[in-house]
N, C-alpha and C positions, 0 to 999 in steps of 0.2 A: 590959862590953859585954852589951848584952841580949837575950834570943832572937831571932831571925830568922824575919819571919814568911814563911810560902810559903805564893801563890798556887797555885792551878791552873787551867789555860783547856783547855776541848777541843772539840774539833769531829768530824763526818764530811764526809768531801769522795767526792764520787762520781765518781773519777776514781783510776787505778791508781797505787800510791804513784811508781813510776818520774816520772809525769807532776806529781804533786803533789811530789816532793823537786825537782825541775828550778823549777817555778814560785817555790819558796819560797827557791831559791839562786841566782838567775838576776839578776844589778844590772836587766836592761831590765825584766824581772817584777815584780823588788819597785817599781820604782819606779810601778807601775800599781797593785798592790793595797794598800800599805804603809802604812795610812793608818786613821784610827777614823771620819772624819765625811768626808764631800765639802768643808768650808772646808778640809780640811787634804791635807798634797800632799807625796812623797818628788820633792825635784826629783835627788837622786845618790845613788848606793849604788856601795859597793865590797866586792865579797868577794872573798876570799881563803881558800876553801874549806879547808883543812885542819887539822891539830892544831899549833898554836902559828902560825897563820896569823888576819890579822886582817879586821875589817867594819865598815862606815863606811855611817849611811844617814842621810841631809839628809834629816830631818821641819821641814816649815816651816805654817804658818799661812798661805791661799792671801793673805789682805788686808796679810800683811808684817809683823805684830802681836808674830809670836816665832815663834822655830827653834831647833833645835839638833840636835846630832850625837848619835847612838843608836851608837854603837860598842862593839868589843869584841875578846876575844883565844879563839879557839877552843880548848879543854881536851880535846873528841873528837869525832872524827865517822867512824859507822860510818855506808856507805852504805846509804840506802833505810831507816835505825833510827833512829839515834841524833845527835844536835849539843847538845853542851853547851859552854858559853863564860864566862868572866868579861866581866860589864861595867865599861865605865871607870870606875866608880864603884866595883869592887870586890864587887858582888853577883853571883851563880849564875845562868843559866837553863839547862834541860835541854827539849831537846822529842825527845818519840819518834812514831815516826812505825808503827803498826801495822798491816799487810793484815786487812782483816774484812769476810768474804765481800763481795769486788771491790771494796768501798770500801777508803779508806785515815783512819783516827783519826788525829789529829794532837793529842797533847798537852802543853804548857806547861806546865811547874813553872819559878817564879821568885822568888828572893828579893825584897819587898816594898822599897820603899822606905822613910823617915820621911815624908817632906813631905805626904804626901798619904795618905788616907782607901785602906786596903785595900777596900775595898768601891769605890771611884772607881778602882783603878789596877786592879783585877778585867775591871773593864765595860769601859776601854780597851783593854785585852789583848785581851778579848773581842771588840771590837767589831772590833779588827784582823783578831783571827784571821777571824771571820766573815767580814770582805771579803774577803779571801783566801779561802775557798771559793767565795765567791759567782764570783770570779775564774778559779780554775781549775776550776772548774766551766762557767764560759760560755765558754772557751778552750780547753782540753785533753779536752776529751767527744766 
């Protein structure tokens, strides 16, 4: 088996981590920001917030095109820090969540896939996370 590459994605959200951990774990939340592009759309999410407790989020293509489930099995979560998780595919994500001066840093390490170009599954990570501030920044401020 050969090395594993890992991503990283970060952002700052200008909104108090309390407000941005609520937004980022919330099924009514995610299902508004959880998304790379406007054709694309979380119509269900399901967490189950805790350590060995699981997540389930319908990303679909708004035109019907292609979907599928982003799931996973949570490994740890320390409140307002810390959520790492296996996904059903067997790879890592870790996101920690940092206070810095009143903003909150949110950052993504995930193990990469094969199918697709690290540099392409970077920019959707990215482009997620970024809606997601753009999010709880127009809603929790």
């Amino acid at each position: 088996m050969g090395q594993v590459t890992k991503i990283t994605v970060e952002a700052i959200a200008n909104a108090p981590v309390a407000d941005v951990w609520k937004a980022w774990n919330t099924p009514s939340d995610i299902m508004r920001w959880n998304t790379p592009d406007p054709s694309w759309h979380t119509p269900s999410s399901e967490n189950d917030l805790r350590k060995g407790g699981k997540f389930k989020n319908r990303m679909e293509a708004k035109d019907g095109s292609f979907g599928f489930d982003f799931e996973g099995t949570y490994d740890s979560v320390e409140l307002h820090k810390e959520i790492a998780y296996t996904m059903s595919d067997g790879r890592k994500s870790t996101t920690l969540f940092t206070v810095w001066d009143g903003n909150t840093k949110i950052e993504t390490t995930f193990d990469a896939e094969t199918e697709n170009d690290p540099e392409f599954q970077k920019q959707g990570w990215q482009a997620i996370l970024d809606n997601f501030v753009n999010y709880v920044e127009s809603t929790h401020v």
